[in-house]
C-alpha positions in Angstrom: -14.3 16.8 18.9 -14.0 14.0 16.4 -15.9 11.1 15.6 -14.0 7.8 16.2 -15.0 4.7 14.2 -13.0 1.6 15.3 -13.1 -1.6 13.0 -11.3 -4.5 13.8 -11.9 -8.3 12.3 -12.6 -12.1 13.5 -12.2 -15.2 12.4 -8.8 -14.5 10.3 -6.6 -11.8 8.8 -6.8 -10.4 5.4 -10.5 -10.5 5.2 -10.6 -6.9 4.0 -10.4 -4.8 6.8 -8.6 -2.3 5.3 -11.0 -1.8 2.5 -13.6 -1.5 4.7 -12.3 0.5 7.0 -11.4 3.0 3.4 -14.9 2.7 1.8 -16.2 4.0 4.9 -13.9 7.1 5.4 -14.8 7.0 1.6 -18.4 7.2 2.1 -18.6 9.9 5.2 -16.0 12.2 2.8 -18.7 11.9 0.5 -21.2 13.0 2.7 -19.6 16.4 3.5 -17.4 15.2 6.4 -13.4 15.4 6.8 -11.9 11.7 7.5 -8.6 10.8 8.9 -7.7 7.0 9.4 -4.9 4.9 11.4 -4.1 1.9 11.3 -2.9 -0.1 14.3 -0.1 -3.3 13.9 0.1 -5.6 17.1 3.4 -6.3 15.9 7.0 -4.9 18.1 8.3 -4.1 15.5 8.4 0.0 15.5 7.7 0.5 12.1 7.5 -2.0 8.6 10.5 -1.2 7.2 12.6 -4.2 8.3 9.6 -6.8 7.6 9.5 -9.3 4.9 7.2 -8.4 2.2 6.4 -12.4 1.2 5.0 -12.3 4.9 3.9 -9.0 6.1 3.0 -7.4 2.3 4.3 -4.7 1.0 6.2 -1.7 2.7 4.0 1.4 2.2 5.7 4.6 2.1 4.5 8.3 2.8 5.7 11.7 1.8 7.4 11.8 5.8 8.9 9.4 5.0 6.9 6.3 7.5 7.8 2.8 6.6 3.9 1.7 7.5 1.2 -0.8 6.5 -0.3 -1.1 3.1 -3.2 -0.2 4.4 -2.7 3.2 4.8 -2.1 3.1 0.8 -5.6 2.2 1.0 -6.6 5.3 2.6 -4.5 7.2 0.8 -6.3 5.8 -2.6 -10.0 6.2 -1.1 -9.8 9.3 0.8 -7.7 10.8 -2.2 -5.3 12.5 0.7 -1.5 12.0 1.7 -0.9 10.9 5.8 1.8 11.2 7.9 3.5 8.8 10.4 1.0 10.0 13.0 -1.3 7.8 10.9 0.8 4.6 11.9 0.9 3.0 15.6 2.4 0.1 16.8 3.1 -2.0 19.5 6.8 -1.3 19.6 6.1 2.2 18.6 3.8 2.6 21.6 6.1 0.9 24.5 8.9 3.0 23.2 6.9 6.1 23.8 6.2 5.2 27.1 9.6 4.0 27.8 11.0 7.5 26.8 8.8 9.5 29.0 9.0 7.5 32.0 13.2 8.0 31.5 12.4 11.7 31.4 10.5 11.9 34.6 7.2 12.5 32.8 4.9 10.3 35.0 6.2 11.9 38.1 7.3 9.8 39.8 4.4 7.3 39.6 4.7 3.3 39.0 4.2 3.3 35.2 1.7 0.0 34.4 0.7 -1.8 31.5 -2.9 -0.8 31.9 -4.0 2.2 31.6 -0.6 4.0 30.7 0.2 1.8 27.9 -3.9 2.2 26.3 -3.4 5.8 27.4 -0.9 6.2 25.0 -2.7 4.5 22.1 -5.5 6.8 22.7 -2.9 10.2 22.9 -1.8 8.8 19.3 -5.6 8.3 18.3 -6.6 11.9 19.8 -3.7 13.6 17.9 -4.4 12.5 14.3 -8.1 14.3 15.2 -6.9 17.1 16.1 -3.7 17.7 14.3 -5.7 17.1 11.0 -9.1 19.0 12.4 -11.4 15.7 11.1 -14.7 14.9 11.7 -14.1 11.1 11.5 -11.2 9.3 12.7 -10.9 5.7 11.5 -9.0 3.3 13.5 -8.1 -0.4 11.7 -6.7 -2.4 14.5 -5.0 -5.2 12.9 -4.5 -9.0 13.0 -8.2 -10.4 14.8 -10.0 -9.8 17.8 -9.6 -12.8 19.5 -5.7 -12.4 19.5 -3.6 -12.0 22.8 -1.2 -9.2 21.1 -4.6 -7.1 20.3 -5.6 -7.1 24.1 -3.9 -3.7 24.7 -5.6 -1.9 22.0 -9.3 -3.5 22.4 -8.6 -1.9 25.7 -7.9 1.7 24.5 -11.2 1.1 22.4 -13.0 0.4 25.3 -12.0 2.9 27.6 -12.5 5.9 24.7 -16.5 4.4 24.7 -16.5 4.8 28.0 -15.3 8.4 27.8 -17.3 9.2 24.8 -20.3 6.7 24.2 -21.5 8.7 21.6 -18.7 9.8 19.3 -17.1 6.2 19.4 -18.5 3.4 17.1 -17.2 -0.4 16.6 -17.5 -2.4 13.7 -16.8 -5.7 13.4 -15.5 -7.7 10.0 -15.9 -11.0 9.9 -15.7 -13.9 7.5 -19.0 -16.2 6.7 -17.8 -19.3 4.7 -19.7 -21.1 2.6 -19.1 -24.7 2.4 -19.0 -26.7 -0.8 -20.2 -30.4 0.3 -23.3 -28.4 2.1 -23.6 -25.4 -0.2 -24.5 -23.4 3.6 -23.3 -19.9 4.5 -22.2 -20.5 8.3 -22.6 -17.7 11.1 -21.1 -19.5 13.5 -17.7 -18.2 13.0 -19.1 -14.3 13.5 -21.1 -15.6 16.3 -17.8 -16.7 17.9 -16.0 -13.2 17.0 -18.8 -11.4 18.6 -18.4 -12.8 21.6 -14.7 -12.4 21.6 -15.4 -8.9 21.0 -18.0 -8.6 24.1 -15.2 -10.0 26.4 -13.2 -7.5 25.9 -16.0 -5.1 26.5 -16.6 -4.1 23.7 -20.5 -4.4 21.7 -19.9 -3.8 18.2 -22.4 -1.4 16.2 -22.0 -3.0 13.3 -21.3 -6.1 11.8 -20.1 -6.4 7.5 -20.2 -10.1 6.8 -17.6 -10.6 4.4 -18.5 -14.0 2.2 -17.6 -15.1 -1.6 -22.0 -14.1 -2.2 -24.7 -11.3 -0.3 -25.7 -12.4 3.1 -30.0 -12.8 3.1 -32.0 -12.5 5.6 -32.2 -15.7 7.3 -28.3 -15.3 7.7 -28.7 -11.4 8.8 -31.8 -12.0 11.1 -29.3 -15.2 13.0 -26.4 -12.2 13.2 -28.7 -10.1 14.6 -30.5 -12.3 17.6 -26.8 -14.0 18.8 -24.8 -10.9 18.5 -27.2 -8.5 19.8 -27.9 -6.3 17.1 -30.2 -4.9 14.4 -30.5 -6.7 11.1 -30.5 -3.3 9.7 -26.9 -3.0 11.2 -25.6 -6.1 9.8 -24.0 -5.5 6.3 -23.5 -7.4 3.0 -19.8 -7.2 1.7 -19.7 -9.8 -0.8 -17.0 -10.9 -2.9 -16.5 -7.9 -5.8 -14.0 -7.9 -9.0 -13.1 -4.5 -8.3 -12.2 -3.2 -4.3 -13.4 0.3 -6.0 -16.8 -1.1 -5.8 -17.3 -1.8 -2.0 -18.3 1.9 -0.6 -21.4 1.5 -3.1 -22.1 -2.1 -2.0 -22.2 -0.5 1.7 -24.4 2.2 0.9 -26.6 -0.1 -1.0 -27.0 -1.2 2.3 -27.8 2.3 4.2 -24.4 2.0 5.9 -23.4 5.4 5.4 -26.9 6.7 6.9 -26.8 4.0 9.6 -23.5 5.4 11.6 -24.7 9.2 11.1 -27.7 8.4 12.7 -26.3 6.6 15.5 -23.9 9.5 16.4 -26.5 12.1 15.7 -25.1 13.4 12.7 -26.4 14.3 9.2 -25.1 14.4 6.0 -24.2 17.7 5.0 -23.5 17.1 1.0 -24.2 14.1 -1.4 -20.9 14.0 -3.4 -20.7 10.2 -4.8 -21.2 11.0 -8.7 -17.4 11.1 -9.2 -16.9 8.0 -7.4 -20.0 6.0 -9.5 -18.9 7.3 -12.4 -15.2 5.6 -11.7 -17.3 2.4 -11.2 -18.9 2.5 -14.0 -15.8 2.9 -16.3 -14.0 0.2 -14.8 -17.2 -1.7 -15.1 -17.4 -0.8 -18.8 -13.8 -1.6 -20.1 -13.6 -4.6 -22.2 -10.1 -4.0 -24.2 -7.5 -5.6 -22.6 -3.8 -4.6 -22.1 -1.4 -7.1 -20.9 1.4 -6.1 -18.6 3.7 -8.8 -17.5 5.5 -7.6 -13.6 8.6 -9.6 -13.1 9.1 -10.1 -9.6 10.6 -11.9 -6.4 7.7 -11.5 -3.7 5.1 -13.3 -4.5 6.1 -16.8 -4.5 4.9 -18.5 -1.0 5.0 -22.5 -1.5 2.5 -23.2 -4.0 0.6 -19.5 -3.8 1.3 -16.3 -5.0 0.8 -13.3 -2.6 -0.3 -10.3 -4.1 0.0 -8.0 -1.3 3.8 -8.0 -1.8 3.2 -5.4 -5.3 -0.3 -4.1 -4.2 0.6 -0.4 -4.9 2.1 -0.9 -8.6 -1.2 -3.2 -9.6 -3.3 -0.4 -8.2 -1.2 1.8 -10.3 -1.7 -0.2 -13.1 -5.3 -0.6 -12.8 -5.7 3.4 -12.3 -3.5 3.8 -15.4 -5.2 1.5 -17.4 -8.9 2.3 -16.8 -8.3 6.0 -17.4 -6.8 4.8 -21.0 -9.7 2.8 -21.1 -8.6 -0.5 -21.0 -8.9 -3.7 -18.7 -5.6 -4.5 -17.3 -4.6 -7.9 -17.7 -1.9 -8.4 -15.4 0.5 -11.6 -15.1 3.1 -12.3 -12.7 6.8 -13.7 -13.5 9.0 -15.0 -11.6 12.6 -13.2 -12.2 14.4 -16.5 -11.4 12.8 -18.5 -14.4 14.6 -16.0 -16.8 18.4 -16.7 -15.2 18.3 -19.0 -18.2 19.8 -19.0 -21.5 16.3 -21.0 -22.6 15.0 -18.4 -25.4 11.9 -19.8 -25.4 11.2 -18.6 -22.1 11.4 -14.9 -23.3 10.0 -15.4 -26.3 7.0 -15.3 -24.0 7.3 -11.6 -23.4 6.4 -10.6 -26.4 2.9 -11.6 -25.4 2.9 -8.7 -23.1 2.1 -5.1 -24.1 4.4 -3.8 -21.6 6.9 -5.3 -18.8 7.4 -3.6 -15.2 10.5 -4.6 -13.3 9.2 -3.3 -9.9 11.8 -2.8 -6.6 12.7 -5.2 -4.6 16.2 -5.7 -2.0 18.8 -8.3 -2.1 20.6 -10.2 -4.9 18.4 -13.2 -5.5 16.4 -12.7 -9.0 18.7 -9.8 -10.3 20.3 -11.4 -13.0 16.7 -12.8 -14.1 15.6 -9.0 -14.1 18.7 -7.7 -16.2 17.8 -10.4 -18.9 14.3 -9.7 -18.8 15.3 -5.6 -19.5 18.3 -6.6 -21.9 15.1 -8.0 -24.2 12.9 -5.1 -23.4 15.6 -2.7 -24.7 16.7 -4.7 -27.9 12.8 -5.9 -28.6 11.1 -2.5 -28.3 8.8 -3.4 -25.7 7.3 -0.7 -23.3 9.0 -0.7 -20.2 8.9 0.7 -16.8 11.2 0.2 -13.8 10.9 1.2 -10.4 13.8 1.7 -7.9 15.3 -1.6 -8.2 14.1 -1.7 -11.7 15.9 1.4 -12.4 19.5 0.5 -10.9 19.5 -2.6 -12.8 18.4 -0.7 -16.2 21.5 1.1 -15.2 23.4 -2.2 -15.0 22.0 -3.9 -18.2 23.2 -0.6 -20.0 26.6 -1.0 -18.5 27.2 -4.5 -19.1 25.8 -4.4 -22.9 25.6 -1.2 -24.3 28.8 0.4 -22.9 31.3 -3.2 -22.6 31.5 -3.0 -18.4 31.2 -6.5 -18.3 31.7 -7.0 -14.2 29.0 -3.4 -13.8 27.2 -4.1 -10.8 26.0 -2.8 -7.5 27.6 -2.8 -3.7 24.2 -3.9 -2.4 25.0 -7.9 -4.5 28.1 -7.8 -2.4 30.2 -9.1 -5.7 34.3 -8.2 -6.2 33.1 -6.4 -9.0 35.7 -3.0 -9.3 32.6 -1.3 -11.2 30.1 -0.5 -9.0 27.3 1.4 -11.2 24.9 1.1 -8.2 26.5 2.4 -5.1 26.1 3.6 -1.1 24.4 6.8 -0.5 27.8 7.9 1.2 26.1 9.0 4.4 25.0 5.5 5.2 28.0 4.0 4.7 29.1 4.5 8.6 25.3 3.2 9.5 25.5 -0.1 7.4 29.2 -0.9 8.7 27.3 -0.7 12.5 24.9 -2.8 11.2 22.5 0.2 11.5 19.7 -0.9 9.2 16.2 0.4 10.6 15.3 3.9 9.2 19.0 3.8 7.1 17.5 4.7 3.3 16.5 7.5 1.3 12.8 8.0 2.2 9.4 10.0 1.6 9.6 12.9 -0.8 12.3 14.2 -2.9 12.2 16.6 -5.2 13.1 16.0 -9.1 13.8 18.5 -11.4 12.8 17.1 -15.1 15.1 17.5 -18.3 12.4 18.9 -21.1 12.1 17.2 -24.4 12.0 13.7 -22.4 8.8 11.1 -21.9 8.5 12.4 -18.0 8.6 15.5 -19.7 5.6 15.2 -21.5 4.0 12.8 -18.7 4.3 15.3 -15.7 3.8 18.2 -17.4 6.2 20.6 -15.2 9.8 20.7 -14.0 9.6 20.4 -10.8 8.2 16.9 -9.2 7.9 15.2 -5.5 8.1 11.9 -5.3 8.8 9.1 -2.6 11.5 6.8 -2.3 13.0 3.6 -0.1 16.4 2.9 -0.9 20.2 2.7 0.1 21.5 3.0 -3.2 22.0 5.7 -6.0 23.6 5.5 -9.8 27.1 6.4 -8.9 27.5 10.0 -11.0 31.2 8.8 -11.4 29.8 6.5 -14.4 27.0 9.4 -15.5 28.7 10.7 -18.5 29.7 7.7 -20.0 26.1 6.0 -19.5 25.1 9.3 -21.4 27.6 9.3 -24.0 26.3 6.1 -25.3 22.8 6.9 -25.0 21.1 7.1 -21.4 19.4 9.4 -21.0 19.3 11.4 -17.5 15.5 12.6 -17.8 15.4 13.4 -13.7 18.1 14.5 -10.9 17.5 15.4 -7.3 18.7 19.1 -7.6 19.9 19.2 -3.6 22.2 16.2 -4.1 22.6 15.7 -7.6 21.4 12.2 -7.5 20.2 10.7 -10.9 16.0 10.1 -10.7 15.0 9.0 -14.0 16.6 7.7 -16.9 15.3 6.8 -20.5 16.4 6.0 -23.9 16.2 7.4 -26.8 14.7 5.6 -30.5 12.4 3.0 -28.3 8.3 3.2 -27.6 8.7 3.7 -24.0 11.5 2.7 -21.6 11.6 5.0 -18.4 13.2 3.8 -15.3 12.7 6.1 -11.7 14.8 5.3 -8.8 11.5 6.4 -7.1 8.4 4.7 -6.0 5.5 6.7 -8.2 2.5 3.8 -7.7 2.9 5.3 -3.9 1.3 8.4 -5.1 -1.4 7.4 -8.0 -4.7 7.4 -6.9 -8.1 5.7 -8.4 -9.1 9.2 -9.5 -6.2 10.8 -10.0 -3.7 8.0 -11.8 0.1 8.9 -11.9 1.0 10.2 -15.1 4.3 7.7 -15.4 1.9 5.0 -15.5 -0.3 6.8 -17.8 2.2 7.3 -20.1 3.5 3.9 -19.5 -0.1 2.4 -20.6 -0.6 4.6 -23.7 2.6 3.3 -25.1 1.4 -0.2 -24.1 -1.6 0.2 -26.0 0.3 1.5 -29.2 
């Protein structure tokens, strides 16, 4: 039977749960052990699909196909491993479980009740990802704070698998310690408060990680210790750090890793962190810049820009750039400044060693995009776009290359008789019902790679698996005139002839994928689009 490790966090969202609840699973892998890790979303919703990205982040996608949480990227990046939808509970998820079974009769006939059959269920999901995957640790994220109403149910599944298992089931608790300017004081009494949240719902967390902009000393660790009932030893630093990369060796600075073996009576069975220092160490050690410019839609919320909405192609980025050895240098612009004809405005791309048009849904920003790739293309500056990016490559080529002048997509919803970008033709029937949860082309595909081409030379093989999230494909009725003038069709789906990748010829680097490849790179093992992508940069 596994080990469970629950983490959930106080005092506010976003405090870095996620990475946390990674550089653990990180750490125990590299102690010999097998991790697996969920994360729970309070939210109805039944999975992230139809969520706003500008609110929620972005939409993480895995090779089944799940529309989840970016924090199971997270994992995915740490623990070097690929999860499934098993990996992904929520609310809605949850209550339509138990919905379904008490329609077929499975409770026999009982009165089915909020608690225990809805915590029940949670812990059925939580007991399944153990087994399935035969771990050693399971790590549950529970999501939003502890002291919200929506998290009530979950807490309660917590709970009730200490009280089955007291010794395979450890809490630990994230909370924020601000600092504040006009006193210069790190406060605990917001992690006191979160405690004690915690405690009402049972619950006596094993471990506390005081997240803060500097280290936590002693005075603030011994003051943790006597109000929430725990040794200082068990109260962790997780200071601010440039690089997220950086926090499993923060924590085992700390004796974390140690700490929760000995409390469940465990010991390591390998040291295995060398690779993982080493990583440190290089992105530590690069100085040379690169400067990649991402023109996007999602990050602008009032006067802020939210991060979280790309998180998976800066990750990618970063990855890519460190194992070219360089610092990436990323910038973000906004698509709708370049719906200009102000030349000034790209005039400022040519700062950039290389542009990324990432994916995105909707008309608003498009034409901005198409510009943008229209100066890529003439300009010979390195470019890479991703699953929006790529259909409005495809549209840019139309429009100037091959004198379609209305070539556009069915998803802008224009008059336009020249729809480049069209309906997967099996959803058609779905999006006239207004059927548009689960609707797109999702999780892994395979691609079969033309030889003599930059993914060519990138993957290395024919044969490729990679994951998508989209209703829309480059209509093949426009294939061989795109082709005859120059575009190249470097990758097709070889089940449904659908168009993957597509290049041109005579410039440094422009490759387009209708897929999502910074879903699949990984700290230690970068994806080799991105690679490629970088090295061209540099050049």
């Amino acid at each position: 039977m596994p080990y469970y490790i629950f983490v959930a966090g106080g005092v506010m969202s976003s405090v870095g749960k996620g990475a946390a609840t990674a550089s653990i699973g990180r750490i125990l892998q590299n102690k010999g052990y097998k991790v697996s890790a969920i994360k729970i979303d309070p939210y109805i919703n039944v999975d992230a699909g139809t969520m706003n990205p500008i609110e929620h982040g972005e939409v993480f996608v895995t090779d089944d196909g799940t529309e989840c949480d970016q924090d199971v990227g997270n994992y995915e990046r740490f623990l070097n491993e690929s999860f499934t939808t098993d990996s992904y509970i929520t609310t809605g998820r949850v209550y339509q479980s138990v919905i379904a079974k008490e329609r077929n009769l499975e409770f026999d006939g009982k009165c089915v009740e909020v608690v225990p059959d809805i915590p029940n269920e949670v812990i059925n999901r939580i007991k399944k990802v153990g087994q399935k995957n035969k771990s050693d640790f399971v790590m549950i994220e529970i999501g939003g704070t502890v002291g919200e109403y929506q998290n009530l149910l979950f807490l309660e599944a917590a709970r009730m698998m200490k009280l089955q298992n007291p010794k395979k089931t450890l809490f630990v608790l994230v909370t924020y310690l601000p600092t504040l300017r006009i006193i210069g004081e790190m406060k605990t009494k917001p992690t006191q408060t979160s405690s004690r949240l915690l405690n009402e719902a049972g619950i006596q967390p094993d471990f506390i990680l005081g997240r803060a902009a500097y280290p936590l000393d002693a005075p603030r660790k011994r003051k943790i210790s006597v109000f929430c009932n725990l040794d200082p030893k068990d109260v962790i630093s997780a200071p601010d750090v440039d690089s997220i990369y950086e926090i499993p060796l923060n924590f085992e600075k700390e004796g974390l890793g140690d700490r929760i073996l000995k409390k469940v009576g465990a010991k390591a069975k390998k040291k295995n962190g060398k690779q993982w220092e080493a990583l440190v160490k290089k992105i530590k050690g690069n100085k040379k810049p690169v400067k990649i410019g991402i023109v996007g839609k999602y990050f602008e919320t009032g006067d802020f820009s939210l991060m979280d909405s790309y998180i998976s192609v800066i990750e990618a980025v970063k990855h890519a750039s460190w194992a070219n050895n360089r610092q990436p240098e990323i910038q973000w612009l906004s698509s709708q400044k370049f719906e200009t004809k102000d030349a000034s405005q790209f005039k400022k791309l040519k700062n950039f060693d290389g542009i990324i048009v990432p994916g995105g849904f909707g008309i608003r920003g498009t034409e901005g995009k198409i510009k943008v790739i229209e100066y890529c293309r003439k300009n010979k500056i390195p470019f890479l776009g991703l699953c929006l990016g790529m259909q409005l490559a495809a549209i840019e080529f139309a429009r100037n290359v091959c004198n379609i002048k209305d070539a556009s997509s069915a998803e802008f919803g224009t008059k336009s008789r020249n729809l480049v970008i069209d309906f997967m033709p099996e959803q058609k029937e779905l999006l006239r019902n207004k059927k548009y949860g689960a609707t797109m082309r999702l999780g892994a595909w395979n691609c079969e790679i033309k030889p003599k081409t930059i993914s060519s030379k990138a993957y290395g093989k024919k044969i490729i698996s990679e994951r998508h999230r989209h209703r829309y494909e480059l209509n093949n009725d426009y294939r061989e005139l795109l082709e005859k003038k120059g575009m190249v069709m470097a990758g097709v789906n070889p089940e449904k002839d659908l168009v993957e990748i597509v290049e041109l010829k005579n410039h440094p680097f422009f490759v387009a994928t209708q897929f999502h490849p910074e879903l699949k790179s990984r700290p230690l093992e970068p994806h080799p689009l991105f690679k490629e992508f970088i090295k061209a940069a540099i050049k």
